[in-house]
Biotite code that builds the C-alpha atoms (Angstrom):
import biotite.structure as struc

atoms = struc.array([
    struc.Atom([-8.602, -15.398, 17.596], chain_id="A", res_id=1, res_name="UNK", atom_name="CA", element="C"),
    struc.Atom([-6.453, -14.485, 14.893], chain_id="A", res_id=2, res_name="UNK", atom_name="CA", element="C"),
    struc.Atom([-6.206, -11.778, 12.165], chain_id="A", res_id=3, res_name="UNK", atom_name="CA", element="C"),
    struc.Atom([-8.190, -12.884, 9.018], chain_id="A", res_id=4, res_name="UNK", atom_name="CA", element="C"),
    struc.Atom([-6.101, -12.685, 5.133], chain_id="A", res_id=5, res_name="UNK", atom_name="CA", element="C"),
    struc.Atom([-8.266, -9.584, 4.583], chain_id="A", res_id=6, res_name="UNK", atom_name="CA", element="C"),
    struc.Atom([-7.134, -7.755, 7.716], chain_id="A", res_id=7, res_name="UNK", atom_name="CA", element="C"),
    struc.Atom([-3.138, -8.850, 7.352], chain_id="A", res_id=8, res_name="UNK", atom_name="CA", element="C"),
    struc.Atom([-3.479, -7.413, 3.672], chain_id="A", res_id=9, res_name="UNK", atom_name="CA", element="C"),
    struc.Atom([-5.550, -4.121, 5.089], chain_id="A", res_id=10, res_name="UNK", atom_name="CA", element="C"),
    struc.Atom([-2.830, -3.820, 7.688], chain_id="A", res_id=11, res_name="UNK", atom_name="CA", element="C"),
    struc.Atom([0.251, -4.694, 4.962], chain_id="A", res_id=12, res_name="UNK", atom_name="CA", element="C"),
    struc.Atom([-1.051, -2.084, 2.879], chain_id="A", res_id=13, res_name="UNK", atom_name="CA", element="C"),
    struc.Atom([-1.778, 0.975, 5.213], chain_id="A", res_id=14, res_name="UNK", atom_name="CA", element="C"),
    struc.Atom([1.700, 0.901, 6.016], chain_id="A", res_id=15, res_name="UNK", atom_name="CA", element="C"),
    struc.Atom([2.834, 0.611, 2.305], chain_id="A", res_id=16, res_name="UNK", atom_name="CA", element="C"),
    struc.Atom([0.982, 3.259, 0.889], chain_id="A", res_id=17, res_name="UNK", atom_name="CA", element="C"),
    struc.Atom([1.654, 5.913, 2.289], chain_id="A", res_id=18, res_name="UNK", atom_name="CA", element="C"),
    struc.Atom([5.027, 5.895, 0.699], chain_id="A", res_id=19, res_name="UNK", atom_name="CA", element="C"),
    struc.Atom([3.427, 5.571, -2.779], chain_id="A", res_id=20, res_name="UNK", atom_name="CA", element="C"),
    struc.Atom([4.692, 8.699, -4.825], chain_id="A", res_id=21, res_name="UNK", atom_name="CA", element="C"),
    struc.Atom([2.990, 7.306, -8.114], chain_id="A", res_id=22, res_name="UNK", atom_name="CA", element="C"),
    struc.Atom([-0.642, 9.114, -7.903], chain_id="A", res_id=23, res_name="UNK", atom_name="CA", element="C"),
    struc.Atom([-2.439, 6.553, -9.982], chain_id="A", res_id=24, res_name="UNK", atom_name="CA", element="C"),
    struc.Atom([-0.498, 3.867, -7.832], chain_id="A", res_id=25, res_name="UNK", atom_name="CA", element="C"),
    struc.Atom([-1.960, 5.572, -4.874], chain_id="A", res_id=26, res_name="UNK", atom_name="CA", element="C"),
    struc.Atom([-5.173, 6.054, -6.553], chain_id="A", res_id=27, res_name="UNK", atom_name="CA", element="C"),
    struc.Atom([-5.347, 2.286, -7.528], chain_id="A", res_id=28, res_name="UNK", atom_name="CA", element="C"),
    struc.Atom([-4.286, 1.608, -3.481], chain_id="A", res_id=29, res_name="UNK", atom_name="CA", element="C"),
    struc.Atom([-6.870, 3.866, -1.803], chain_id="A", res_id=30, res_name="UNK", atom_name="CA", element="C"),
    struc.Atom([-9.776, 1.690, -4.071], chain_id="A", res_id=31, res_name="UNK", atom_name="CA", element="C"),
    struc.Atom([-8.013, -1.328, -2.691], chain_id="A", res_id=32, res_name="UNK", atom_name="CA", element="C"),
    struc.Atom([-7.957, -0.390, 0.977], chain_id="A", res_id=33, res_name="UNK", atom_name="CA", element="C"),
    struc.Atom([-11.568, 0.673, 0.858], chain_id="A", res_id=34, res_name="UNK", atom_name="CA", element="C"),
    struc.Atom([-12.523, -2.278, -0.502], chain_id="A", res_id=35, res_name="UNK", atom_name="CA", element="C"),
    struc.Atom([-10.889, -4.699, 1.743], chain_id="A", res_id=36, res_name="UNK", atom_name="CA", element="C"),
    struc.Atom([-12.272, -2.225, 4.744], chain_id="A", res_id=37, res_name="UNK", atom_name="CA", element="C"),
    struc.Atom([-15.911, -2.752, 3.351], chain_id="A", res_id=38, res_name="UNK", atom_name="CA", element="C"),
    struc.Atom([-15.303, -7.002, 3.230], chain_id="A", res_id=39, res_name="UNK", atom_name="CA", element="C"),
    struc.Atom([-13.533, -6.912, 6.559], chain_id="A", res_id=40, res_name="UNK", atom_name="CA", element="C"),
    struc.Atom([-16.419, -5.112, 7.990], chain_id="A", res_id=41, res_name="UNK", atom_name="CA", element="C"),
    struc.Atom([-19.390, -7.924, 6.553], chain_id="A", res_id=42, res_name="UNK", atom_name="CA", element="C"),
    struc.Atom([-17.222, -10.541, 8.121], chain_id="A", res_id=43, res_name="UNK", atom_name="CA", element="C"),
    struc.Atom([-18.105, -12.717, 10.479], chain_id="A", res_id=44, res_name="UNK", atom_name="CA", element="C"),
    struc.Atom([-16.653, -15.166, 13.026], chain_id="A", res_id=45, res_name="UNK", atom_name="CA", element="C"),
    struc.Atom([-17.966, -19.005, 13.733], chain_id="A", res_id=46, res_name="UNK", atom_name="CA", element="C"),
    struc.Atom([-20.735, -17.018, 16.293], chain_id="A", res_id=47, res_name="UNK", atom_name="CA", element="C"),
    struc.Atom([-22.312, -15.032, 13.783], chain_id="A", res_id=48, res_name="UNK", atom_name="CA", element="C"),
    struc.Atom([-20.909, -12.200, 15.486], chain_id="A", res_id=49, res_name="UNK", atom_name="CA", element="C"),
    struc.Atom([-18.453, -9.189, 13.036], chain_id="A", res_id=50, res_name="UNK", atom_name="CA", element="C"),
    struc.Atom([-14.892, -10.366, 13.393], chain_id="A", res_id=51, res_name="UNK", atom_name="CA", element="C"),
    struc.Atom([-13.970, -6.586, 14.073], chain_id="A", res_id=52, res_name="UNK", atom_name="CA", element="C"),
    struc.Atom([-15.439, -4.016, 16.078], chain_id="A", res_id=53, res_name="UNK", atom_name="CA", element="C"),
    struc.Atom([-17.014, -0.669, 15.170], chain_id="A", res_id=54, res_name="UNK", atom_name="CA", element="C"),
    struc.Atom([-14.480, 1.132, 16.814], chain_id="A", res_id=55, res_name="UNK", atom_name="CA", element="C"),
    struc.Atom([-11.568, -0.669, 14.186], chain_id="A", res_id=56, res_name="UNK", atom_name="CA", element="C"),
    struc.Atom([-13.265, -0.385, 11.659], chain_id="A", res_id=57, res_name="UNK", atom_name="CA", element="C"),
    struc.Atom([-13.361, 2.857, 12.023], chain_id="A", res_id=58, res_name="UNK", atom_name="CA", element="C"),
    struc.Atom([-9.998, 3.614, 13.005], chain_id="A", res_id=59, res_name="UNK", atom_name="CA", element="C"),
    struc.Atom([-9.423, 1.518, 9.920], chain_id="A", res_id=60, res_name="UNK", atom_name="CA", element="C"),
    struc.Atom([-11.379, 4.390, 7.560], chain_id="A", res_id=61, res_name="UNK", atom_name="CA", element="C"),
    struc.Atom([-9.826, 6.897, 9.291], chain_id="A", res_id=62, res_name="UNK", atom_name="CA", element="C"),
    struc.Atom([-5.921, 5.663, 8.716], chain_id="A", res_id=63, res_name="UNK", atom_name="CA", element="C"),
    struc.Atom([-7.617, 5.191, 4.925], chain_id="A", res_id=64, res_name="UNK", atom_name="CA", element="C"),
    struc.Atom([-8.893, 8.643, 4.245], chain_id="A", res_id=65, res_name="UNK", atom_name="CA", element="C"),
    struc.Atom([-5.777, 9.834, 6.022], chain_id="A", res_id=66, res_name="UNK", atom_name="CA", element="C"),
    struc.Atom([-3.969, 8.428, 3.111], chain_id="A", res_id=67, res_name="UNK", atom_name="CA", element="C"),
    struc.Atom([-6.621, 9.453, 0.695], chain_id="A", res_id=68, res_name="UNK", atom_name="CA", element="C"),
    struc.Atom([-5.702, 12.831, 1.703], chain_id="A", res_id=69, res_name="UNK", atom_name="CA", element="C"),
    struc.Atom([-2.234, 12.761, -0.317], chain_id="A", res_id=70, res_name="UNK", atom_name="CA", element="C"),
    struc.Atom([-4.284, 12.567, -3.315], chain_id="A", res_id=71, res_name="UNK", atom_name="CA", element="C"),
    struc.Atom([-5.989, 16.144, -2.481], chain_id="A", res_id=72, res_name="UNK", atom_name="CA", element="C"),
    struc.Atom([-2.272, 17.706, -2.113], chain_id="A", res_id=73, res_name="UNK", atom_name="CA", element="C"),
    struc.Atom([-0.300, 17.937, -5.276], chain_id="A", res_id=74, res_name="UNK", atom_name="CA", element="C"),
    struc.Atom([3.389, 18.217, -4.936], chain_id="A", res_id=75, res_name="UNK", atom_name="CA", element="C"),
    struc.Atom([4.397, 21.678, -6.067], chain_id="A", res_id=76, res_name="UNK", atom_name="CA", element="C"),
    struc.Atom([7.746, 22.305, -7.455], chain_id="A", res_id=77, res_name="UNK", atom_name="CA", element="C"),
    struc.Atom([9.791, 23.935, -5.607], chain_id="A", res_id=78, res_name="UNK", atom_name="CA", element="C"),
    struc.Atom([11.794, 27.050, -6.964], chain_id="A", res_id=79, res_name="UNK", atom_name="CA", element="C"),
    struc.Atom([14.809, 27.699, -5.682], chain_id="A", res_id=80, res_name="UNK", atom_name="CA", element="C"),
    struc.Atom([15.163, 31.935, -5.773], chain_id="A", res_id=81, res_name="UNK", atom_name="CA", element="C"),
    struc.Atom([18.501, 32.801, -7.847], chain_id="A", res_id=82, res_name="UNK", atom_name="CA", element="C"),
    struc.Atom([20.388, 34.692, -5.894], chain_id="A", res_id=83, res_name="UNK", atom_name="CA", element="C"),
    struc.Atom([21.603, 37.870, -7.042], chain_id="A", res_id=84, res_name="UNK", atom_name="CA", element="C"),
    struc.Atom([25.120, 37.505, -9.094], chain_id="A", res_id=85, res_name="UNK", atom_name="CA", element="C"),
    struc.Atom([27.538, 40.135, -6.839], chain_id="A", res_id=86, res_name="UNK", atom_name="CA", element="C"),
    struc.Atom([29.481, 42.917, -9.284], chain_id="A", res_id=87, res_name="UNK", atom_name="CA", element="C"),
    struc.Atom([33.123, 42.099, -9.568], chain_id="A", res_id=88, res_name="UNK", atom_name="CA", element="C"),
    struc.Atom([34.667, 45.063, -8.808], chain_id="A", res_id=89, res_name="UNK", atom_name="CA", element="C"),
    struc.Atom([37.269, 45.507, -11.503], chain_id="A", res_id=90, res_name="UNK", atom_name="CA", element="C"),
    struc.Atom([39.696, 47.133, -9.414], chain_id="A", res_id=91, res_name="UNK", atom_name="CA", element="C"),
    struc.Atom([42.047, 45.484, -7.282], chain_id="A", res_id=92, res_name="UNK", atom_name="CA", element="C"),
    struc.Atom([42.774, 46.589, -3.679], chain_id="A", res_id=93, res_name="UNK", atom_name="CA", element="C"),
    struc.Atom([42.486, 50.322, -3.352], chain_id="A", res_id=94, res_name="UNK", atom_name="CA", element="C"),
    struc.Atom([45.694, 52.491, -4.086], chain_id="A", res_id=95, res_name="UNK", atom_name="CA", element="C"),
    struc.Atom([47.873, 53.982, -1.459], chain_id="A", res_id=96, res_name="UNK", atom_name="CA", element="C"),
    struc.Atom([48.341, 57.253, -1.175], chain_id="A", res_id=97, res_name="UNK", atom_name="CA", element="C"),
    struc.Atom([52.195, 57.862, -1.974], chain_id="A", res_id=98, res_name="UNK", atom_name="CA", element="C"),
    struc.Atom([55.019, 55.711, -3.454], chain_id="A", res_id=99, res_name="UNK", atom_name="CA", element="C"),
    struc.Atom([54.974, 51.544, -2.266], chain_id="A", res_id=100, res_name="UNK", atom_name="CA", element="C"),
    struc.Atom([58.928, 50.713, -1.898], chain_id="A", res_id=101, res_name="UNK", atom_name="CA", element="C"),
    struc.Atom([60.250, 47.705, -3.500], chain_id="A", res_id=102, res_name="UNK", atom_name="CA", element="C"),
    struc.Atom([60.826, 45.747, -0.651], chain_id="A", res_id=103, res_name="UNK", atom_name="CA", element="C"),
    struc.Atom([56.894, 45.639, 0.419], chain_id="A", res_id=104, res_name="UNK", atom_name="CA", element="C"),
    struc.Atom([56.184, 44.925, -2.786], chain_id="A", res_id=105, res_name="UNK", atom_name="CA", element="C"),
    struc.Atom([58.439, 41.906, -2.768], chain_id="A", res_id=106, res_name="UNK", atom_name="CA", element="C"),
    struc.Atom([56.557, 40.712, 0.222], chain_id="A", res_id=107, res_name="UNK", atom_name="CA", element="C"),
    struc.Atom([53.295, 40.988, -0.595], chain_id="A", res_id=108, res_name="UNK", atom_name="CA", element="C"),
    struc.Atom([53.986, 39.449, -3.840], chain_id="A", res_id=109, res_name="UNK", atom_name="CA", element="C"),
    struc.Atom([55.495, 36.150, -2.083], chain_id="A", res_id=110, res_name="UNK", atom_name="CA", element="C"),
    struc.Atom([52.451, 36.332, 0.756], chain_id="A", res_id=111, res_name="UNK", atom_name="CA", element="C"),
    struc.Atom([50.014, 36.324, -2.009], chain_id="A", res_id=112, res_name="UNK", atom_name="CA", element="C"),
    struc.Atom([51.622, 33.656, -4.108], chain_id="A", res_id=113, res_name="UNK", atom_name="CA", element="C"),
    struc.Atom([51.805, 31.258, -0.567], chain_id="A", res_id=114, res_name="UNK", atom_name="CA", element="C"),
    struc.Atom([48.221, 32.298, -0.046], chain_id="A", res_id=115, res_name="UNK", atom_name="CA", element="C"),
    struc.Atom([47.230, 30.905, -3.718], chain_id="A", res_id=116, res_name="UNK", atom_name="CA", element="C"),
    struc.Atom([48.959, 27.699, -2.934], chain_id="A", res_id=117, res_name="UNK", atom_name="CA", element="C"),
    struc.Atom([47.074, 27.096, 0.365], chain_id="A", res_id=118, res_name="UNK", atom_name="CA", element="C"),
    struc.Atom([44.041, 28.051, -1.297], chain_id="A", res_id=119, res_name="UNK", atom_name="CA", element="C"),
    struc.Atom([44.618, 26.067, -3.832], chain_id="A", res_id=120, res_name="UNK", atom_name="CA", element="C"),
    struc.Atom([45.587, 22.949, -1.504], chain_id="A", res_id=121, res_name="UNK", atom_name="CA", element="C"),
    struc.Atom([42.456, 23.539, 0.033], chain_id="A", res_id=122, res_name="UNK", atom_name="CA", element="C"),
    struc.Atom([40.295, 23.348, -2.775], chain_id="A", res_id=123, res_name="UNK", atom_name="CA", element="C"),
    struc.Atom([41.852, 19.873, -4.007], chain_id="A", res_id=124, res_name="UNK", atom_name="CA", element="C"),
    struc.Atom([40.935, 18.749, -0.807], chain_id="A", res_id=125, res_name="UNK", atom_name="CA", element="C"),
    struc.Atom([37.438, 19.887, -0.756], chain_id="A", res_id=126, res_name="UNK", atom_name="CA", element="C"),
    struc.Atom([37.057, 18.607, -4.205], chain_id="A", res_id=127, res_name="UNK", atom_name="CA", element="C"),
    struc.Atom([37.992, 15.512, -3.270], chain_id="A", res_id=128, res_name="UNK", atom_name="CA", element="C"),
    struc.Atom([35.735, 14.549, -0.403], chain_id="A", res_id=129, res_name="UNK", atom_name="CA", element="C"),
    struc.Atom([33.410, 15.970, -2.409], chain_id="A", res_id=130, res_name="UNK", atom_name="CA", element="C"),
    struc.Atom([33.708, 13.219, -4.798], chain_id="A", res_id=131, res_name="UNK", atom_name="CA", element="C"),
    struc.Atom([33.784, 10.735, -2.365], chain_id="A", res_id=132, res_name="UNK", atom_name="CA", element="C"),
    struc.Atom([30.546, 12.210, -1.320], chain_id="A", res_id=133, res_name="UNK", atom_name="CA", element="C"),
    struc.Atom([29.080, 11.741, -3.993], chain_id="A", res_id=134, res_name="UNK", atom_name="CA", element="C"),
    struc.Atom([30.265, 8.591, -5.052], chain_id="A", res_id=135, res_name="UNK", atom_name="CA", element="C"),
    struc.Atom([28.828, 7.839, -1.236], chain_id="A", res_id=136, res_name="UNK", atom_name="CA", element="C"),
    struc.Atom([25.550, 8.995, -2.168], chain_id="A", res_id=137, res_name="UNK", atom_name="CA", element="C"),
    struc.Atom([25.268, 7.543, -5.482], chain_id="A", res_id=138, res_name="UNK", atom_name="CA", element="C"),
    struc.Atom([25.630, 4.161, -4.038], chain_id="A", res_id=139, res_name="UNK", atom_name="CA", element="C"),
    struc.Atom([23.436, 4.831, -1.516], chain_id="A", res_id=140, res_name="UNK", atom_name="CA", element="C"),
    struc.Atom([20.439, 5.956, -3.501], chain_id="A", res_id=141, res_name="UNK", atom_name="CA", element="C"),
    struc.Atom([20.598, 3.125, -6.108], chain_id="A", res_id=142, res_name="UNK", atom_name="CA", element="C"),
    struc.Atom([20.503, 1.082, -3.285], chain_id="A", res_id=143, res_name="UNK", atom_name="CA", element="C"),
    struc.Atom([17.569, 3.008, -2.121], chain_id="A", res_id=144, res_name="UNK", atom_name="CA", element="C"),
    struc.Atom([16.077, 3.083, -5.337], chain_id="A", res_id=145, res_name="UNK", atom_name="CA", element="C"),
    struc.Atom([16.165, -0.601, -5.409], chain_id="A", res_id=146, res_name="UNK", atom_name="CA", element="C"),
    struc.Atom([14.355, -1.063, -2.258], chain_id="A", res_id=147, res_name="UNK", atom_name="CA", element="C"),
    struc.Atom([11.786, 1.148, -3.167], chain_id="A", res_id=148, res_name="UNK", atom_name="CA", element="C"),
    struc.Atom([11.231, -0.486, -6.713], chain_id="A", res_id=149, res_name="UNK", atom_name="CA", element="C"),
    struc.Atom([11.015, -4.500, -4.847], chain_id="A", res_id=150, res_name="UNK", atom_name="CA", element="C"),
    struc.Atom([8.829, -2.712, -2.202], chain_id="A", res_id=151, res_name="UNK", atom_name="CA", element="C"),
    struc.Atom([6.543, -1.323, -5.185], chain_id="A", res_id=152, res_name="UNK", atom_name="CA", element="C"),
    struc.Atom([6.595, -4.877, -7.058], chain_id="A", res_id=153, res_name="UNK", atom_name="CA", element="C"),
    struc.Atom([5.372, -6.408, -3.416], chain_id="A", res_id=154, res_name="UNK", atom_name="CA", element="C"),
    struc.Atom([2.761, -3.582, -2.945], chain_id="A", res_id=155, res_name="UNK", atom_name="CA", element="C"),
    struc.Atom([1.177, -4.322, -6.265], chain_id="A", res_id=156, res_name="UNK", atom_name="CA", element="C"),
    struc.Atom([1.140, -8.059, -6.450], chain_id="A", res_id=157, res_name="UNK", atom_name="CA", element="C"),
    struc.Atom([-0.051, -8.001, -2.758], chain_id="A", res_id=158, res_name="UNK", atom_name="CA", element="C"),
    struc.Atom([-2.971, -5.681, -3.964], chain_id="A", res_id=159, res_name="UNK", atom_name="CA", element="C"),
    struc.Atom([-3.794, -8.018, -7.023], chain_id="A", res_id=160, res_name="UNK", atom_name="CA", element="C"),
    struc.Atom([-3.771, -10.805, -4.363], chain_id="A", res_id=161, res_name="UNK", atom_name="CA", element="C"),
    struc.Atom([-6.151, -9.075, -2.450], chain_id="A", res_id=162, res_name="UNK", atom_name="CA", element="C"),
    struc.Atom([-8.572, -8.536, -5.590], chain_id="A", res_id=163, res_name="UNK", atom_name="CA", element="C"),
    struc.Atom([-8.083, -12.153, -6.017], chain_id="A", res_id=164, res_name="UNK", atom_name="CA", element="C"),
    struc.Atom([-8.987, -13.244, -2.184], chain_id="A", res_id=165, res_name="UNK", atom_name="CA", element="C"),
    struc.Atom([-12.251, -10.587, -3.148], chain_id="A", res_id=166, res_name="UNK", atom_name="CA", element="C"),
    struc.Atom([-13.492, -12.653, -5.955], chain_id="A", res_id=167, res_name="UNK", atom_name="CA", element="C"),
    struc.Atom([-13.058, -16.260, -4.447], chain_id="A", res_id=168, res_name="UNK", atom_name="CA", element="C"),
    struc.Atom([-14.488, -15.431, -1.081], chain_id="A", res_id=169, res_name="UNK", atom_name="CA", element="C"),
    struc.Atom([-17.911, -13.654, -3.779], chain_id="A", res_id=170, res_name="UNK", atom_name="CA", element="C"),
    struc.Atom([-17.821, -16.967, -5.202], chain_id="A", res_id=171, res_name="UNK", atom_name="CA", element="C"),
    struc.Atom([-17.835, -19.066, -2.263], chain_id="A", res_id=172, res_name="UNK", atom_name="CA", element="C"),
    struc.Atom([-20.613, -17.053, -1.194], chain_id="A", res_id=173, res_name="UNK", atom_name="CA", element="C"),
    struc.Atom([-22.566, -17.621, -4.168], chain_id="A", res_id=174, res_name="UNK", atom_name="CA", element="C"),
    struc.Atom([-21.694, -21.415, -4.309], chain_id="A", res_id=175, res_name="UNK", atom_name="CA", element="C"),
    struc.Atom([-23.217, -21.550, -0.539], chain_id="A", res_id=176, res_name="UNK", atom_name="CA", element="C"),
    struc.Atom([-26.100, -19.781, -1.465], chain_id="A", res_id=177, res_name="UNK", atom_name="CA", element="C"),
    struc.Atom([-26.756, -22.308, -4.618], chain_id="A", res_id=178, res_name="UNK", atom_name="CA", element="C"),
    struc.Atom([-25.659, -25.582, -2.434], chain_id="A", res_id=179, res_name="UNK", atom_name="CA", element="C"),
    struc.Atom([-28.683, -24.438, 0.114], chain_id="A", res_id=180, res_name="UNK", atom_name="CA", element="C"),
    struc.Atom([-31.022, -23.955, -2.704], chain_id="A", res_id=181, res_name="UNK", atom_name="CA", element="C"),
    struc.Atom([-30.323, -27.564, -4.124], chain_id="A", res_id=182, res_name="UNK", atom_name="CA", element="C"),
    struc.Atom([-30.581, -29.077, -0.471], chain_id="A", res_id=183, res_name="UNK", atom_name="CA", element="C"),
    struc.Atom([-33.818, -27.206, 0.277], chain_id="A", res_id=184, res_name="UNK", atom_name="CA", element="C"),
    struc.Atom([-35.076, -28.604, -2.773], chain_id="A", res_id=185, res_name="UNK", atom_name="CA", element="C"),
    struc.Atom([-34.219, -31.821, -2.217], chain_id="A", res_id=186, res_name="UNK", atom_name="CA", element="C"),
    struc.Atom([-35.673, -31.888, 1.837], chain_id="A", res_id=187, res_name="UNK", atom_name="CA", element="C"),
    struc.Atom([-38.847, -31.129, -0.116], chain_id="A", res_id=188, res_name="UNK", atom_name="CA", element="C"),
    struc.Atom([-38.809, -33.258, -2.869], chain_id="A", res_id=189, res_name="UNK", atom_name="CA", element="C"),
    struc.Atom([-37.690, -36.115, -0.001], chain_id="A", res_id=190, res_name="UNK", atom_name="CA", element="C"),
    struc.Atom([-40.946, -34.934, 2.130], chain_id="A", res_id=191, res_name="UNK", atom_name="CA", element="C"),
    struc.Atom([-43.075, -35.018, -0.902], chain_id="A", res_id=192, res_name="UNK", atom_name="CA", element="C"),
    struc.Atom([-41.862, -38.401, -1.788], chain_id="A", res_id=193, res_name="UNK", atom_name="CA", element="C"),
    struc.Atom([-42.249, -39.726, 1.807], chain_id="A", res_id=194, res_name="UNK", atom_name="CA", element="C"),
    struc.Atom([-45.884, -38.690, 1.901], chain_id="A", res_id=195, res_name="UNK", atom_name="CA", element="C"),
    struc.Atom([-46.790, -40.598, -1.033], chain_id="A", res_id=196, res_name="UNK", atom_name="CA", element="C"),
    struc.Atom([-44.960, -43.470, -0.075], chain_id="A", res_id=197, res_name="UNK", atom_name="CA", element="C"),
    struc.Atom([-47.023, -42.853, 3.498], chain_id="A", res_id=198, res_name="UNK", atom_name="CA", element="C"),
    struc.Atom([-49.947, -42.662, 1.447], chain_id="A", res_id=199, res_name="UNK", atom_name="CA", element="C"),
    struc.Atom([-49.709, -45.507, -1.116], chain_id="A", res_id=200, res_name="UNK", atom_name="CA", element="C"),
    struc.Atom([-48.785, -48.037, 1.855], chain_id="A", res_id=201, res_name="UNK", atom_name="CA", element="C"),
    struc.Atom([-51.514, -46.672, 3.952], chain_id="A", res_id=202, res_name="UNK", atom_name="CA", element="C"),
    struc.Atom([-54.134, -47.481, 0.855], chain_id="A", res_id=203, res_name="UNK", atom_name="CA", element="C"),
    struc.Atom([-52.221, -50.762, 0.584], chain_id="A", res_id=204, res_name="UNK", atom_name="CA", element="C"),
    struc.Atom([-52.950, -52.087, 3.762], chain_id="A", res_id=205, res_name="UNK", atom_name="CA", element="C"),
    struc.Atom([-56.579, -50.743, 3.251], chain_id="A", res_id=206, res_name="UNK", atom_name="CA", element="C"),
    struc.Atom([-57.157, -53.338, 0.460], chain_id="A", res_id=207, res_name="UNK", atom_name="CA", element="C"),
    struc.Atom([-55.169, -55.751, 2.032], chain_id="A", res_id=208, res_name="UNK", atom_name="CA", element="C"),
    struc.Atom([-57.431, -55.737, 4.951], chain_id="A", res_id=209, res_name="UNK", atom_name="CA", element="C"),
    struc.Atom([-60.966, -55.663, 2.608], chain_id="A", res_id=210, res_name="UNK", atom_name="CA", element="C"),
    struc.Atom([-58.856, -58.628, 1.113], chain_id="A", res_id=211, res_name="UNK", atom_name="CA", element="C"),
    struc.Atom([-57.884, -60.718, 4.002], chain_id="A", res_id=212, res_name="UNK", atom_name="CA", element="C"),
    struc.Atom([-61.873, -59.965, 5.412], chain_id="A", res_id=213, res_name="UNK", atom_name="CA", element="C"),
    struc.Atom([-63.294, -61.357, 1.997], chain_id="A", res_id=214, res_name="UNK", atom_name="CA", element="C"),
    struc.Atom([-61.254, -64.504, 2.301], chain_id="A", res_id=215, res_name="UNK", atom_name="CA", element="C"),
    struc.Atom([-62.416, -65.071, 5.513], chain_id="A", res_id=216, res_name="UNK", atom_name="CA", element="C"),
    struc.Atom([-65.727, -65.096, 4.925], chain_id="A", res_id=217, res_name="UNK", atom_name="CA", element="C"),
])
């Protein structure tokens, strides 16, 4: 035997909800999934017999309350500690002690103009796979974001659905209940109408018979 609409829905939105950031989205889900646990639970198959077992059902309220549970927890920002700006030293390398020839001064001057170039180099580099990065990772979470926002627009029509499935199946219900009052009444008013019919023909044939005697004699 299959899974009913109510259970496919139940199951649909177990698995959807749980990635609900909006709180009154989740609030609005949680009253959903409670409610289509509490008509899943009073239903019944062709034997009279629940559809479901105990044990689901529960293991249904407990997957329920485990997403209830995100509404207890608020999300708390998150403050990221500033780290404590270092003192630039305003000195440059310390001094030797003595005079610095020319020549060494001619070399460190070319070493630290080649290391400025490669450091240079290497930031232009950095800064551009950087940008590819995020160029990467903008694409990436508009695409995400678009998934999420269809996934939402499913979520909440299939939730209205489910409130719809609710009402019609309350209605059915009540249109049963009202189509076995009118055929109860009508067995009786059919008995009641066959007894006098029973009875009138039965008196009938009474007179008939003091008739037919009469004649006679």
């Amino acid at each position: 035997m299959g899974m009913s609409k109510t259970e496919v829905n139940l199951k649909r939105l177990l698995v959807t909800a749980p990635q609900q950031q909006n709180q009154e989205k989740l609030i609005h889900y949680v009253a959903t999934l409670r409610e289509l646990l509490e008509q899943l639970a009073k239903e019944r198959n062709p034997d009279g017999l629940p559809r479901i077992s105990k044990a689901k059902v529960n293991e249904y309220a407990e997957n329920i309350e485990v997403v209830a549970a995100k509404l207890a927890v608020p999300t708390s920002d998150v403050h990221t500690p500033k780290e404590p700006e270092g003192e630039i030293s305003s000195s440059g390398t310390p001094k030797a002690e003595g005079s610095v020839n020319s020549a060494s001064e001619g070399l460190r001057r070319r070493f630290g103009v080649h290391s400025n170039n490669e450091e240079k180099s290497r930031d232009t580099i950095d800064s551009d796979q950087s940008s590819a990065a995020v160029k990467l990772d903008d694409a990436a979470r508009i695409h995400i974001e678009k998934h999420r926002k269809l996934q939402e627009d499913l979520t909440d029509e299939m939730v209205v659905l489910a409130r719809q499935l609710k009402e019609c199946s309350l209605m059915m219900n009540q249109s049963i209940k009202n189509t076995e009052k009118i055929l109860d009444s009508t067995e009786k008013a059919v008995e009641h109408s066959l007894a006098s019919t029973g009875h009138a023909t039965s008196r009938a044939m009474v007179v008939y018979s003091r008739s037919f005697k009469t004649t006679c004699l």
